[in-house]
C-alpha positions as CSV (number, residue, x, y, z in Angstrom):
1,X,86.4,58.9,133.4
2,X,86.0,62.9,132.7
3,X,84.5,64.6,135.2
4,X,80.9,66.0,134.8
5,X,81.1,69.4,132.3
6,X,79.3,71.9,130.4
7,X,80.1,72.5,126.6
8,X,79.1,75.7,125.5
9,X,77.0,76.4,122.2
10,X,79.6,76.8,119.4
11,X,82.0,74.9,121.3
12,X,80.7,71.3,120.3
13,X,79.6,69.6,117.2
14,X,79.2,65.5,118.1
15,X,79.5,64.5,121.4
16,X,81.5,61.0,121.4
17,X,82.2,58.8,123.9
18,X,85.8,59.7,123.4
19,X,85.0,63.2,124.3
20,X,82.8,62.7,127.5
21,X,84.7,59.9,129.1
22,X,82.2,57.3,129.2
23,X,81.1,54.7,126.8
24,X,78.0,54.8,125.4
25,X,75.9,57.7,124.3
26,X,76.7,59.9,121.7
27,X,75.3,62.6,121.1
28,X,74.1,65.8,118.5
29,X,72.1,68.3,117.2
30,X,72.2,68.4,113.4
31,X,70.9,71.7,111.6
32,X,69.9,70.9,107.9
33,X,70.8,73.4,104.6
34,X,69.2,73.5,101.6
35,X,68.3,70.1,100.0
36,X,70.9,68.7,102.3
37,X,70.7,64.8,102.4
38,X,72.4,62.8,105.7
39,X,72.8,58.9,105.4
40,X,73.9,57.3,108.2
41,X,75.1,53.1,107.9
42,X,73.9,50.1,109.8
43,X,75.8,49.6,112.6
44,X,75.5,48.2,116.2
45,X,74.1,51.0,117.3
46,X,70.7,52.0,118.4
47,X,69.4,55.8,117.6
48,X,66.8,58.4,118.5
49,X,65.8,61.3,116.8
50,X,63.9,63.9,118.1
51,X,62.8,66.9,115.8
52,X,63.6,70.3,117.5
53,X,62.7,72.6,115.0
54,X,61.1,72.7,111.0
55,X,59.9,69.1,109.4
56,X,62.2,65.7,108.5
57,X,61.3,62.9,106.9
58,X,63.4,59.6,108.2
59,X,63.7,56.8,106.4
60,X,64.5,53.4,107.7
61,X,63.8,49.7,106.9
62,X,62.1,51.2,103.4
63,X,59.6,53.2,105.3
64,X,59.6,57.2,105.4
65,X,58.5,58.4,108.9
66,X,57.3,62.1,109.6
67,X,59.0,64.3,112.0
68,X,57.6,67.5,112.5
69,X,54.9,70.1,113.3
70,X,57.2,72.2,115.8
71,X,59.0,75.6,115.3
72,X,60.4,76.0,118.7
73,X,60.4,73.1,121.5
74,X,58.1,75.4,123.6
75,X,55.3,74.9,121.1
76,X,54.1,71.4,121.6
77,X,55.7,68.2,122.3
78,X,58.3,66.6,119.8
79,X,58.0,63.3,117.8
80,X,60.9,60.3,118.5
81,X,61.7,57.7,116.1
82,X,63.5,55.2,117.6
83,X,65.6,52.8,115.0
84,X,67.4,49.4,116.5
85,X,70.9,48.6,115.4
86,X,71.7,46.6,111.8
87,X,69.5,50.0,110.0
88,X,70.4,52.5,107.8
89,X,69.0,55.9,107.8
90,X,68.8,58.2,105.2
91,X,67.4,61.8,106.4
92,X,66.1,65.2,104.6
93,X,64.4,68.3,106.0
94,X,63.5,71.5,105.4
95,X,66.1,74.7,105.5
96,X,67.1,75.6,108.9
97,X,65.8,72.2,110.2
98,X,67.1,70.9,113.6
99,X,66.8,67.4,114.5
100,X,68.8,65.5,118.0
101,X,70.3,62.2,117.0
102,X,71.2,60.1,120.0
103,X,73.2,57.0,119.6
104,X,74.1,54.2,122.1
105,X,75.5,50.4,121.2
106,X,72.6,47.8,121.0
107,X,72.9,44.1,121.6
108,X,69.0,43.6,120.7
109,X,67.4,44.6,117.7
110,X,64.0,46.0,118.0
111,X,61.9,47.2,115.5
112,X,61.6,50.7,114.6
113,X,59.4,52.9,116.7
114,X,58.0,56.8,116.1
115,X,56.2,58.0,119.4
116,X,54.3,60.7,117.9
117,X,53.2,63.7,121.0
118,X,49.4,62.4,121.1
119,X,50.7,58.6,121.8
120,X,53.3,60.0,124.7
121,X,51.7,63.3,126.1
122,X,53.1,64.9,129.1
123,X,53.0,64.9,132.7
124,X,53.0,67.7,135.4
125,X,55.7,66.5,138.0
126,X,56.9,68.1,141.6
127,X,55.1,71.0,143.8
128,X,55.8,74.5,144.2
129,X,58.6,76.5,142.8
130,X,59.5,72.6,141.8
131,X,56.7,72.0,139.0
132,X,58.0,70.8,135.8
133,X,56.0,69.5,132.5
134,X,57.8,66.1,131.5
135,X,57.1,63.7,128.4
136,X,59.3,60.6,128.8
137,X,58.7,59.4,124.8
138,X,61.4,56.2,125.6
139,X,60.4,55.5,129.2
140,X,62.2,52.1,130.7
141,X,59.1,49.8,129.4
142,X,60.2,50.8,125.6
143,X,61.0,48.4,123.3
144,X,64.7,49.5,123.2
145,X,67.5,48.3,123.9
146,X,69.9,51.2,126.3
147,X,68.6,54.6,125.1
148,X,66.7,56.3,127.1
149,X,65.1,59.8,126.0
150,X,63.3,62.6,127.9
151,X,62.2,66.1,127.3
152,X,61.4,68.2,130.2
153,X,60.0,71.8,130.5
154,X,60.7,74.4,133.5
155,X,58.8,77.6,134.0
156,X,60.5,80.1,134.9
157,X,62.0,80.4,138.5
158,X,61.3,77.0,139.2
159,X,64.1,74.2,140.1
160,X,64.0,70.8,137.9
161,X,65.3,67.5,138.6
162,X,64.9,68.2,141.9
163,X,65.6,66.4,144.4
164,X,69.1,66.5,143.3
165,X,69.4,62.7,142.1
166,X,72.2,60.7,140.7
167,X,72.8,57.5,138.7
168,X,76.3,56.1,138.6
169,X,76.3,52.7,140.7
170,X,74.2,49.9,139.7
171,X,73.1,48.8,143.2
172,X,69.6,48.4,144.7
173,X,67.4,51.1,143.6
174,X,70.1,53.2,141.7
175,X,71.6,52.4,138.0
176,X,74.8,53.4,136.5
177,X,73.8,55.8,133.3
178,X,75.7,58.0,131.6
179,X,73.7,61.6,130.6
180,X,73.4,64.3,128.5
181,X,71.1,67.6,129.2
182,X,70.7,69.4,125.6
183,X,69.4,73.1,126.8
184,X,67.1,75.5,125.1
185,X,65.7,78.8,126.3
186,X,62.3,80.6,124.9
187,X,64.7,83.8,124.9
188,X,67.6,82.5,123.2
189,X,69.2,85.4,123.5
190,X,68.8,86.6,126.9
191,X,68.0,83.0,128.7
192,X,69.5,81.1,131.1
193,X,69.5,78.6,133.7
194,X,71.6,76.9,136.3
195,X,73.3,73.8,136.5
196,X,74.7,72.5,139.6
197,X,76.3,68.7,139.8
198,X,77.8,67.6,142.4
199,X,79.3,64.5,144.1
200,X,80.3,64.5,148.1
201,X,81.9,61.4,147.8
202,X,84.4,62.7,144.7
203,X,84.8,66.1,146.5
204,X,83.3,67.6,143.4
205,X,80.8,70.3,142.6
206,X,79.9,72.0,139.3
207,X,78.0,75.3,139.6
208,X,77.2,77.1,136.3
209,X,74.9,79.1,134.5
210,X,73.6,77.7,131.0
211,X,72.1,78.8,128.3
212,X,70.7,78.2,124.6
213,X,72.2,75.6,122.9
214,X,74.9,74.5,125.8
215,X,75.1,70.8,126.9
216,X,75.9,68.9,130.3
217,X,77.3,65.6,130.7
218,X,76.9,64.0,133.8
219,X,78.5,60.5,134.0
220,X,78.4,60.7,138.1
221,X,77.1,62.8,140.7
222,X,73.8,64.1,142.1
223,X,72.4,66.9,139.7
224,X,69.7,69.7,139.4
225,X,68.7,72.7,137.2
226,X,66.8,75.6,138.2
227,X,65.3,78.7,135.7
228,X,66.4,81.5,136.0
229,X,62.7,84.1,137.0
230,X,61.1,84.6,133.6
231,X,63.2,82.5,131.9
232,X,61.1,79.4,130.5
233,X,63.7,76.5,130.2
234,X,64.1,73.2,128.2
235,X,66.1,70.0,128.0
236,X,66.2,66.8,126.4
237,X,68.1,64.0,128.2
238,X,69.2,61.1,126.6
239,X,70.4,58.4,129.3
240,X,72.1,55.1,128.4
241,X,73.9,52.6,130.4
242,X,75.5,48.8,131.4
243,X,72.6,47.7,133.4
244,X,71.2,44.1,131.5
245,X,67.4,45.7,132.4
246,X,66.3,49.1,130.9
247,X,65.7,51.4,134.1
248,X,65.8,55.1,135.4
249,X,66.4,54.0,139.0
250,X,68.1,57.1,140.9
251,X,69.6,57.6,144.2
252,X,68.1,61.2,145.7
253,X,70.7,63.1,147.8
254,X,69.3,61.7,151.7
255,X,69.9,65.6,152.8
256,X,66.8,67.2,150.4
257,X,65.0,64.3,149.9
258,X,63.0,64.8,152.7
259,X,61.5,68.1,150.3
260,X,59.3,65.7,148.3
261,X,57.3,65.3,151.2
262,X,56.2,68.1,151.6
263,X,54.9,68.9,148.3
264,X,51.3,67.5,149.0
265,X,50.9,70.5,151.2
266,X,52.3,73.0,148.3
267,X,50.3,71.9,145.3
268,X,51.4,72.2,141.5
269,X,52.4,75.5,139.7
270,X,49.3,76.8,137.9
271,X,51.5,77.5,135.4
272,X,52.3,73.8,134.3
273,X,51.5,72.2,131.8
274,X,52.5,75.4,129.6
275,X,53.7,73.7,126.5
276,X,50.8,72.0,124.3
277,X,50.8,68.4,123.0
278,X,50.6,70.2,119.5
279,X,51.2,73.5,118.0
């Protein structure tokens, strides 16, 4: 298995399981042209799509379904469409758009899903410096199969995923998934966060800064981000695993864990929630 690693923007296209070592997400983030079609065939796999940027129009099963109503993911919430396995796609958009596809191989065929932002909404999570906004639009309790998708906003300064956490052994109150974090900035151009993952166990630790358009993969290890001040930070994660019951269990690393505790004492960033369900 690869090690955990960050991918700059530019240098990946489709993240396979191939490339990351693992074996079941895969993973990208499509940009339409000009009256540019996409068709994707019925296979075993299961996909998400999540609009990033301009309006798409999905269609799957003989019904169109409308992504949309965002130019940047720090202006409201975005719309998933989940599709089960056995279903081709057939995709347009308008110039420019983006849209995430996440893919992961389905046993079970569900029916096709679009969690629009007023069904899912958002939540404010942590205390402090460690407030996040986080919509979870294909929570464990979805009716899917193995993906699992979640957007998450950070204000800047402020740590996310925190306590560092990981997910690699399917034991009691921890499951083995594989991860992606797809990273956006509100200043593209100047942005950045940081990354660390590490593993104590594996004698491994990644420290490094991100920025717009970059992706992690994390198959192993505990793992946090943190803002850089002034620098308003997104990420989409799309988790997938072997466990036979959809979960998001994670272990917390024993030596900051004891940090949630005090957070009743710190309260909530005013700042969160700063991105609106809707434009």
């Amino acid at each position: 298995m690869v090690d955990p690693q960050v991918l700059k923007h530019g240098e990946w296209d489709v993240i396979t399981p191939e490339i990351a070592g693992w074996e079941f997400v895969t993973f990208q983030v499509k940009t339409f042209g000009d009256g540019e079609t996409v068709e994707l065939p019925a296979d075993g796999n299961e996909r998400a799509f999540v609009n990033l940027h301009g309006d798409l129009v999905v269609t799957a099963d003989g019904t169109e379904y409308r992504l949309g109503g965002r130019d940047t993911v720090f202006e409201g919430l975005g719309h998933t469409l989940s599709v089960p396995r056995d279903t081709a796609v057939t995709i347009t958009a308008t110039p420019g758009a983006e849209l995430a596809i996440a893919s992961a191989p389905a046993t079970e065929r569900h029916e096709v899903v679009l969690v629009t932002p007023d069904q899912v909404g958002s939540a404010t999570r942590g205390a402090g410096n460690a407030t996040r906004q986080v919509s979870t639009p294909m929570s464990p309790d979805f009716p899917a199969d193995r993906l699992h998708i979640v957007e998450v906003w950070t204000p800047g300064g402020n740590w996310s995923s925190f306590p560092p956490h990981k997910h690699e052994h399917d034991v009691d109150g921890e499951a083995q998934l594989e991860e992606v974090y797809y990273y956006r900035l509100r200043d593209p151009e100047n942005g950045w966060a940081l990354q660390r993952v590490y593993s104590p166990e594996r004698d491994f630790d990644l420290d490094v800064p991100v920025r717009d358009g970059d992706i992690c993969l994390i198959p192993w290890g505990y793992h946090t981000t943190v803002a850089a001040h002034d620098q308003d930070l997104y990420y989409l994660n799309v988790l997938a695993g072997p466990a036979p019951k959809r979960t998001l269990q994670a272990a917390e690393d024993p030596a900051l864990a004891p940090a949630r505790a005090k957070w009743d004492d710190l309260g909530t960033d005013p700042r969160v929630p700063f991105v609106p369900v809707r434009p």
